[in-house]
N, C-alpha and C positions, 0 to 999 in steps of 0.2 A: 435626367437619368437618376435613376434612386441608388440609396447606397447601398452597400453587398451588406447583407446579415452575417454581424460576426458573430461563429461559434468555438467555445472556449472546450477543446475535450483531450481529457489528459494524457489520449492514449498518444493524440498527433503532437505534443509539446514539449520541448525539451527538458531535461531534467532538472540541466540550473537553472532555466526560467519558472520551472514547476517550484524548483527553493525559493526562488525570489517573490514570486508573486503566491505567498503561502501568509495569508494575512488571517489576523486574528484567534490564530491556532498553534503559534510557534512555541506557545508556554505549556500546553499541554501534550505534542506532539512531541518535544522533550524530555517530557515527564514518562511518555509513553516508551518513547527510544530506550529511556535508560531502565526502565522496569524490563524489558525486553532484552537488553542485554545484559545485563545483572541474574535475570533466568538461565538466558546461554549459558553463562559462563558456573554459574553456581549447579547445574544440571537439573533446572526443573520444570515440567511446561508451566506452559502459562498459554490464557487465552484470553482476549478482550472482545466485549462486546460493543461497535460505536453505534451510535443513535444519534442520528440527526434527522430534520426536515428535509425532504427532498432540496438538492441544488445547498447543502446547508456545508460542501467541500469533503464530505467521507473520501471518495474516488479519489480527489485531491490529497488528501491527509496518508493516506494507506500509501498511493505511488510513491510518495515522498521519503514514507516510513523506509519501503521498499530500497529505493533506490539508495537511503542512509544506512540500511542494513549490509547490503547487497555491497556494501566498498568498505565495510569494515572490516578493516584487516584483525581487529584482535579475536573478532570471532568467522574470520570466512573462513576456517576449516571443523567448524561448530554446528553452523547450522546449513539447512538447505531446502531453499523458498521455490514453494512454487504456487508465484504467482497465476492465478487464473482470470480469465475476463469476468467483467463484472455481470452480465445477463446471461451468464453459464446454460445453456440448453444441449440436450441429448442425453443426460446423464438418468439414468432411471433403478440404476443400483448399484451396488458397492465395487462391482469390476469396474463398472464404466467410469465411477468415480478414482478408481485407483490407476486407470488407463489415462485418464486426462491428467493426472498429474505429473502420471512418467512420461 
């Protein structure tokens, strides 16, 4: 009998297994957190752009960011996330972009 193919996808995984197994990117993921919250709180946006190689853990970094934001108490009545899936379809102009959000 062969073995079951394991697949790794962030939307089926728990949070704190997502913090645990968040390798290789916990020093700029950090560095990201706190630019990001230092914006909140000072009142300014901010936007980043990540660039990675496919399978290079962006999905992975982003939930993470997410889920670090999303429990912070000094700015949960600051900001508000909405997160959307990552291969977003149907969206073809600025209502439908503003309808998936709410």
């Amino acid at each position: 009998m062969a073995n079951p193919l394991l697949t790794f996808n962030v939307k089926s995984v728990d949070d704190k297994i997502l913090e645990q197994t968040l390798v290789g990117r916990k020093i700029i993921l950090g560095q990201l957190e706190k630019e990001l919250i230092e914006k909140v709180i000072n009142k300014f946006t901010y936007q980043c752009l990540i660039l990675a190689p496919r399978g290079g853990g962006k999905t992975h970094m982003i939930k993470v960011l997410y889920n670090r934001l999303k429990n912070n108490k000094s700015i949960a009545n600051k900001i508000l996330i909405a997160y959307m899936i990552e291969d977003e379809i149907g969206i073809t102009n600025f209502l439908d972009f503003m309808i998936r959000i709410l």
